[in-house]
Structure formats: C-alpha cells, structure tokens
N, CA, C and O atoms as a GROMACS GRO file, in nm:
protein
  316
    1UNK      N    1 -16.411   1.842  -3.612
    1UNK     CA    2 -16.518   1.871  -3.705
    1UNK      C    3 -16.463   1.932  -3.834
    1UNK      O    4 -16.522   1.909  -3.940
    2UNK      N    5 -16.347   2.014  -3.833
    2UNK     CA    6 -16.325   2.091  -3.926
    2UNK      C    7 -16.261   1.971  -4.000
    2UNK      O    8 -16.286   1.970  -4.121
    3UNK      N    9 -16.200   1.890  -3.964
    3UNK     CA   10 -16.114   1.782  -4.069
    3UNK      C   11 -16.186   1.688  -4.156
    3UNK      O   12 -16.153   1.637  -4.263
    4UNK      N   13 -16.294   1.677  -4.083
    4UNK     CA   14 -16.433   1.607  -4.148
    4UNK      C   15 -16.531   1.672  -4.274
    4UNK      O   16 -16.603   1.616  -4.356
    5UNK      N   17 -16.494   1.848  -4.245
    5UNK     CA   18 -16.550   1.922  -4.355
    5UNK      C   19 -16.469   1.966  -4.447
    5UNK      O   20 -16.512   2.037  -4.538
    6UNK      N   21 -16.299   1.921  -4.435
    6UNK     CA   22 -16.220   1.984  -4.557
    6UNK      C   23 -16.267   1.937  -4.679
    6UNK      O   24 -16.318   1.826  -4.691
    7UNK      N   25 -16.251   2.024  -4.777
    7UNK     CA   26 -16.214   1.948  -4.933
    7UNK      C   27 -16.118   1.858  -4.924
    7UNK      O   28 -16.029   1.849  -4.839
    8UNK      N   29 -16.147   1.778  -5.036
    8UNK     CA   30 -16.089   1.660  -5.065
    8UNK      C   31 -15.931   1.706  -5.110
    8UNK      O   32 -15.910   1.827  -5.100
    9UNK      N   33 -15.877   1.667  -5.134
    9UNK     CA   34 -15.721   1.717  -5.212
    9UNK      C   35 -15.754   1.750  -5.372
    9UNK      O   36 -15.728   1.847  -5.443
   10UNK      N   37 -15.828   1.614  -5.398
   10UNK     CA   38 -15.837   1.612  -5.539
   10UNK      C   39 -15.980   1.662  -5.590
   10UNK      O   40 -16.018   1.604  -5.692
   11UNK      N   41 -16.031   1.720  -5.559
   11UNK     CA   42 -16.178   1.759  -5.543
   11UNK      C   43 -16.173   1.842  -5.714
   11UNK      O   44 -16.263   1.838  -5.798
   12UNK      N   45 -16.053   1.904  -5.726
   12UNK     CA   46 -16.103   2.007  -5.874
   12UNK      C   47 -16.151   1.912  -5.980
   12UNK      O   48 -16.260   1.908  -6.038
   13UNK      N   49 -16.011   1.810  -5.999
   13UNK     CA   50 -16.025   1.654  -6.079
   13UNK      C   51 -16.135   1.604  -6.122
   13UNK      O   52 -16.192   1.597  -6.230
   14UNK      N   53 -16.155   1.569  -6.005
   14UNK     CA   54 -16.298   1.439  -5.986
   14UNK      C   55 -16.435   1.514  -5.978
   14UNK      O   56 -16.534   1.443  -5.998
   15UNK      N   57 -16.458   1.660  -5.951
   15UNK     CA   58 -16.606   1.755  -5.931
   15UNK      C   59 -16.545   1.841  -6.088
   15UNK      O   60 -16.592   1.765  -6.172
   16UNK      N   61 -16.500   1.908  -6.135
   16UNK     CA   62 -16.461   1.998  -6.179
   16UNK      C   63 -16.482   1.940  -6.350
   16UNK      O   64 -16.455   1.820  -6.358
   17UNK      N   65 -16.523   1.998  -6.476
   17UNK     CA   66 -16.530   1.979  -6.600
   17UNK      C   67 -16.425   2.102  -6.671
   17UNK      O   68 -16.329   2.076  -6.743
   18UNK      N   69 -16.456   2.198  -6.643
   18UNK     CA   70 -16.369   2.331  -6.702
   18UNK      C   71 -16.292   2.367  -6.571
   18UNK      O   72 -16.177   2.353  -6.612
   19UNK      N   73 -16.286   2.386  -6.508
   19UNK     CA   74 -16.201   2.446  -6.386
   19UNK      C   75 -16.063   2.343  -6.405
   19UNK      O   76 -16.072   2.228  -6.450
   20UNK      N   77 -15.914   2.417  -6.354
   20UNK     CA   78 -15.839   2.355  -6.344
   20UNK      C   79 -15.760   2.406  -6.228
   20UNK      O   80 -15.766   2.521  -6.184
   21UNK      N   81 -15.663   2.278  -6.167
   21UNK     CA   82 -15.565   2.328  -6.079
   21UNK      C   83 -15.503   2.479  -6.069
   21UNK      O   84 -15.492   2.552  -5.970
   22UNK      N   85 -15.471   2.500  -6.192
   22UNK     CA   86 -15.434   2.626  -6.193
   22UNK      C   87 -15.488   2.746  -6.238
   22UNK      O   88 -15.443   2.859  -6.224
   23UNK      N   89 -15.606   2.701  -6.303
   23UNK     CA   90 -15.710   2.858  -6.289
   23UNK      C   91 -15.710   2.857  -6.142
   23UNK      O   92 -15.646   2.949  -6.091
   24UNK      N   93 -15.744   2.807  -6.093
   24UNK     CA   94 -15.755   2.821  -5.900
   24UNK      C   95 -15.661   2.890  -5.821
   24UNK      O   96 -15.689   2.956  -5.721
   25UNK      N   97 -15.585   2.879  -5.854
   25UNK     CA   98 -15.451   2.902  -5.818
   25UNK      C   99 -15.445   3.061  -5.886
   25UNK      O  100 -15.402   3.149  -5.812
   26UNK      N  101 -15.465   3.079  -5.950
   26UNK     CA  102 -15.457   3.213  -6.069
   26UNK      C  103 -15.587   3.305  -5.968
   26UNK      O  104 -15.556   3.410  -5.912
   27UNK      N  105 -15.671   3.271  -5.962
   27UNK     CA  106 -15.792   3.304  -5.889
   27UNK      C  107 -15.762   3.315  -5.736
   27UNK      O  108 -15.845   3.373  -5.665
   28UNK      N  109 -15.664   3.270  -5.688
   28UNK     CA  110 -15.655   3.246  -5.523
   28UNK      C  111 -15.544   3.363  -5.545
   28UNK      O  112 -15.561   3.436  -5.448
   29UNK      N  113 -15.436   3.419  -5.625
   29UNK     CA  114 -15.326   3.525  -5.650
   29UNK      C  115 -15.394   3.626  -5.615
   29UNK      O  116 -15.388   3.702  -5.519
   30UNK      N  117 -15.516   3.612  -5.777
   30UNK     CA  118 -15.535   3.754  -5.795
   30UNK      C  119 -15.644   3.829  -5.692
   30UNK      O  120 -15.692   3.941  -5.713
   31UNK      N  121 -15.680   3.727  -5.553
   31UNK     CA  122 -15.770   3.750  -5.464
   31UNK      C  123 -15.656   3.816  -5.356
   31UNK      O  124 -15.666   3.899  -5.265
   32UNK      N  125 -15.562   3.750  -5.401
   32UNK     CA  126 -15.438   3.812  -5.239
   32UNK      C  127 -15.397   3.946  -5.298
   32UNK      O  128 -15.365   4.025  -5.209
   33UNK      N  129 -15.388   3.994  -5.415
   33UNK     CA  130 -15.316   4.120  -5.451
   33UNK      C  131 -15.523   4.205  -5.408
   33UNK      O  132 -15.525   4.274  -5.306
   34UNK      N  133 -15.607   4.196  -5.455
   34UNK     CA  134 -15.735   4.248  -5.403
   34UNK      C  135 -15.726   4.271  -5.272
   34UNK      O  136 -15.742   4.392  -5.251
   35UNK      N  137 -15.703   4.196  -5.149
   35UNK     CA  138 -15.741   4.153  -5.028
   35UNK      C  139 -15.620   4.270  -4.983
   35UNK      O  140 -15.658   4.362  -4.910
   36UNK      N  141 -15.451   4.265  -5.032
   36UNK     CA  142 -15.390   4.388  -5.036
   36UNK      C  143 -15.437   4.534  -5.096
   36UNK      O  144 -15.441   4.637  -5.028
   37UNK      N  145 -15.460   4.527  -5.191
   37UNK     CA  146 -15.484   4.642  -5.176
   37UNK      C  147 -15.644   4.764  -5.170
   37UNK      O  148 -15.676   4.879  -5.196
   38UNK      N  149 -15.708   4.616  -5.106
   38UNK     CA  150 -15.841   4.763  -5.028
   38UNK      C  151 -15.797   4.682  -4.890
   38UNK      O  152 -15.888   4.670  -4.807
   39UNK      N  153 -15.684   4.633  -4.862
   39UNK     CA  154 -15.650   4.629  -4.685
   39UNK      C  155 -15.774   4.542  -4.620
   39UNK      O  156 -15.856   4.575  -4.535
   40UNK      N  157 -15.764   4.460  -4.667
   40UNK     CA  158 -15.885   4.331  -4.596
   40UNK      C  159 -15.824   4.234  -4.507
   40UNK      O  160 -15.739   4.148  -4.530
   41UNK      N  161 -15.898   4.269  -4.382
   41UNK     CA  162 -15.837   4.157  -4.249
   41UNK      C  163 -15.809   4.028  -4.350
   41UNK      O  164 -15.874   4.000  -4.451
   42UNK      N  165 -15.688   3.951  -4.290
   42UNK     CA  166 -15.638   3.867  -4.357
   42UNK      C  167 -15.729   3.746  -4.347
   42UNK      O  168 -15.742   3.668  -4.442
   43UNK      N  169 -15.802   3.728  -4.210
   43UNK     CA  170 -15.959   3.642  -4.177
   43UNK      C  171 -16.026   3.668  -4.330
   43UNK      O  172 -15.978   3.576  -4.396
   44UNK      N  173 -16.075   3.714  -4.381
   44UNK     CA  174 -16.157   3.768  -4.512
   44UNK      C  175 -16.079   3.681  -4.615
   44UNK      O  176 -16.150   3.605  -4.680
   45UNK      N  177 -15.937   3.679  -4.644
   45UNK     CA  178 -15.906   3.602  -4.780
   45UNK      C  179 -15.922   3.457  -4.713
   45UNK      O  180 -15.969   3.377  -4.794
   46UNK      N  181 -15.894   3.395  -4.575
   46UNK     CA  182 -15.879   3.273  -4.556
   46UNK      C  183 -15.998   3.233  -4.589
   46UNK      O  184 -16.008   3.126  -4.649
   47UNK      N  185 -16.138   3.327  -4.553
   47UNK     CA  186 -16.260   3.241  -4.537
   47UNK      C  187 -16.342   3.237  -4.673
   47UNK      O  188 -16.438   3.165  -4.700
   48UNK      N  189 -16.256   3.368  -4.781
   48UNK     CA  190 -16.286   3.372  -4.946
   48UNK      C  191 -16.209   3.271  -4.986
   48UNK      O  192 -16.259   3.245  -5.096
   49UNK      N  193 -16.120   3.198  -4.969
   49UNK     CA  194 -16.055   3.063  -5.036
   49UNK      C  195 -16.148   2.958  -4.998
   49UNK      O  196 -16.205   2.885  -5.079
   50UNK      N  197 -16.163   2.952  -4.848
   50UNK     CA  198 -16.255   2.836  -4.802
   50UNK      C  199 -16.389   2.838  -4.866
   50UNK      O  200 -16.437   2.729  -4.898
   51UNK      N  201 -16.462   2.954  -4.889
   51UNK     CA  202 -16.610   2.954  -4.948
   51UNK      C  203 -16.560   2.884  -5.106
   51UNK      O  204 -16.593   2.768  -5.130
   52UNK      N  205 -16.492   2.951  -5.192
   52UNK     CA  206 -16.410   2.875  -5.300
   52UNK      C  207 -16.388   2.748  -5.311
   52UNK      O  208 -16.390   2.689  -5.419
   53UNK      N  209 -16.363   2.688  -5.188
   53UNK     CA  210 -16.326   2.527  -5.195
   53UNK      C  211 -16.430   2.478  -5.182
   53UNK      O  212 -16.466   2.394  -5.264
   54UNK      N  213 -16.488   2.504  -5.105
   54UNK     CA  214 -16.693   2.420  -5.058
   54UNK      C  215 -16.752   2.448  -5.183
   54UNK      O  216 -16.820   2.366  -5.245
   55UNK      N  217 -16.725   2.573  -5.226
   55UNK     CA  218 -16.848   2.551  -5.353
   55UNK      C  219 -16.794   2.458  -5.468
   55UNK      O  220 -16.872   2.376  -5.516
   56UNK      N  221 -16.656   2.467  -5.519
   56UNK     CA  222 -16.632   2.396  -5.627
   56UNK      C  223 -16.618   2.260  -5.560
   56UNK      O  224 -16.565   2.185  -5.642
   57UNK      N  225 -16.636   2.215  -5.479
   57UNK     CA  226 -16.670   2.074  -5.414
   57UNK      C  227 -16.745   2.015  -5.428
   57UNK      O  228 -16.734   1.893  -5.417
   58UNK      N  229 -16.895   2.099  -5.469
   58UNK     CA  230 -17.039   2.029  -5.472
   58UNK      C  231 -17.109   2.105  -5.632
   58UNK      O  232 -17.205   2.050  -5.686
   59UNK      N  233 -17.053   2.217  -5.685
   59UNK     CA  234 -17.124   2.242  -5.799
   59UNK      C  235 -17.021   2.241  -5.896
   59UNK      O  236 -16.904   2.274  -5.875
   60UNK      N  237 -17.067   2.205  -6.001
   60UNK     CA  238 -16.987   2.217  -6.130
   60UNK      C  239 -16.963   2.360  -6.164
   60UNK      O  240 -17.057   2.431  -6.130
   61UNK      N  241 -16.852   2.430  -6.230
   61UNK     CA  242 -16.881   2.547  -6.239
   61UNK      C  243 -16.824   2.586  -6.397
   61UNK      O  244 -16.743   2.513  -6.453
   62UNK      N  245 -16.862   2.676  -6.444
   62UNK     CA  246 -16.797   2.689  -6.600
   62UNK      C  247 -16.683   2.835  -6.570
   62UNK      O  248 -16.700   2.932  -6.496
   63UNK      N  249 -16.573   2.803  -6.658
   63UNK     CA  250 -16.451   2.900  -6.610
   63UNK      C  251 -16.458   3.057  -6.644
   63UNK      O  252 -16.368   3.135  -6.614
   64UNK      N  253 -16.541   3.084  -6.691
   64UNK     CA  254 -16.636   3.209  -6.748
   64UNK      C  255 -16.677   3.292  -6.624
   64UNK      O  256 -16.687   3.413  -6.604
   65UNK      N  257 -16.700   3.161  -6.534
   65UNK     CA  258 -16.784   3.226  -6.393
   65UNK      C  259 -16.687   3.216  -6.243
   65UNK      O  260 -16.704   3.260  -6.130
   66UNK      N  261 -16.567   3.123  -6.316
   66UNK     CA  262 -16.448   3.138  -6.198
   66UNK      C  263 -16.399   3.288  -6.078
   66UNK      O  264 -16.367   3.288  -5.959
   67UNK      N  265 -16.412   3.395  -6.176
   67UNK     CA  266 -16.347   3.516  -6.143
   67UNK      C  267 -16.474   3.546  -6.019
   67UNK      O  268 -16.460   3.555  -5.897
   68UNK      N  269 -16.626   3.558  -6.120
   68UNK     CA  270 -16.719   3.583  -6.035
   68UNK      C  271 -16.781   3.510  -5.929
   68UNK      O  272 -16.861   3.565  -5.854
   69UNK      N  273 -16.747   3.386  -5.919
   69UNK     CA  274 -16.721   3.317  -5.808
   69UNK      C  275 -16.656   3.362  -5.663
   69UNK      O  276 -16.705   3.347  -5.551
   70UNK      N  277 -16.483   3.445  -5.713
   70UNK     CA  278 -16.411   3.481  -5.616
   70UNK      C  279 -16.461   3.587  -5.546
   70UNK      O  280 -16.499   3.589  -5.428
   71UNK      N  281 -16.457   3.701  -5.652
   71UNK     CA  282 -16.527   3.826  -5.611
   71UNK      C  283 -16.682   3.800  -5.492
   71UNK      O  284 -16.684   3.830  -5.373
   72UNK      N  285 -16.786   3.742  -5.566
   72UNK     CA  286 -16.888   3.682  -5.473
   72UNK      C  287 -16.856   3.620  -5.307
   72UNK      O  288 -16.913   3.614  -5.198
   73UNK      N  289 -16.728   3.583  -5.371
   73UNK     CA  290 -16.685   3.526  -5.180
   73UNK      C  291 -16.636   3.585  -5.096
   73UNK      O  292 -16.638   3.543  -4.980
   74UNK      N  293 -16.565   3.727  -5.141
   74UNK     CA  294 -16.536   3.836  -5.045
   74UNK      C  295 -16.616   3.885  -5.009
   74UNK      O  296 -16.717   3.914  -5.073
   75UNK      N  297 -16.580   3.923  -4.832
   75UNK     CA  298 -16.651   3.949  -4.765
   75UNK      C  299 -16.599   4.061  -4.668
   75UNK      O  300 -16.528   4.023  -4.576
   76UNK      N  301 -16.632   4.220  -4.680
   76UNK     CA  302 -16.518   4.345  -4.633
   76UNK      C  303 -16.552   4.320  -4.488
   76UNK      O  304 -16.667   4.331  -4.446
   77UNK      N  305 -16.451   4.287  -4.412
   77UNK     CA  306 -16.479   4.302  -4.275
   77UNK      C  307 -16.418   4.415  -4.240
   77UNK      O  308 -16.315   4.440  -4.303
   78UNK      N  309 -16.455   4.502  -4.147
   78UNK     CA  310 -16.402   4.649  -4.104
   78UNK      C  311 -16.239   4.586  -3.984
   78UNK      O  312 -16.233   4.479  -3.924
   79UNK      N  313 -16.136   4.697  -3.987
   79UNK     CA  314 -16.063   4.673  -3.925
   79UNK      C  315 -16.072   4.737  -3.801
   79UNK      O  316 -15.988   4.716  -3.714
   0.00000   0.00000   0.00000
C-alpha cells in the first residue's frame, strides 16, 4: 500500500510553479537542525517530510509559504 501512495520522483517538476528541488531540500535541512534542537522523536521529522511530499503532490504552492508549510507539518511527539 505504501508504494502505491509514494510521491512520484518527479512530482516538484511536473505539480510545482515556484517551488524547486532545492528550496525542498533547504526546507527538509532546516527542519533536521529544528527536529535537533527541541529533541523531536526522529518518527516526527520522517512523518514532517512525508506530510511535505503529499501536500506539494496535489497543491500548487507559492515559495513565500514553503517555510510555513514545514513548520505546519511538525508534529511534537513527547519522548
């Protein structure tokens, strides 16, 4: 089931108008240095990248709203 729901490879490309490979990438960093340092089960960044990939999969998004995108997808799970 899960292989059936990945993103595409090329999904930023072909869905994406302002977003690029590497704002994403810039956005997926500056979520791992966050996720370090308020100590967030490492479950929390996998499933804030994955919410990241589903959404820019199906909505267009403008790069203004990239950051607040990420932030929106964390989710503090207690340790």
């Amino acid at each position: 089931m899960e292989v059936k729901r990945r993103p595409l490879a090329n999904y930023i490309e072909k869905v994406q108008k302002d977003v690029t490979v590497n704002m994403r990438g810039v956005l997926v960093d500056w979520l791992v240095k966050v996720a370090e340092e308020y100590k967030l089960l490492p479950d929390t960044l996998y499933l804030t990248v994955s919410y990241i990939h589903r959404f820019l999969l199906v909505n267009v998004l403008n790069r203004q709203r990239l950051q607040l995108l990420g932030v929106s997808s964390v989710k503090k799970r207690s340790r």
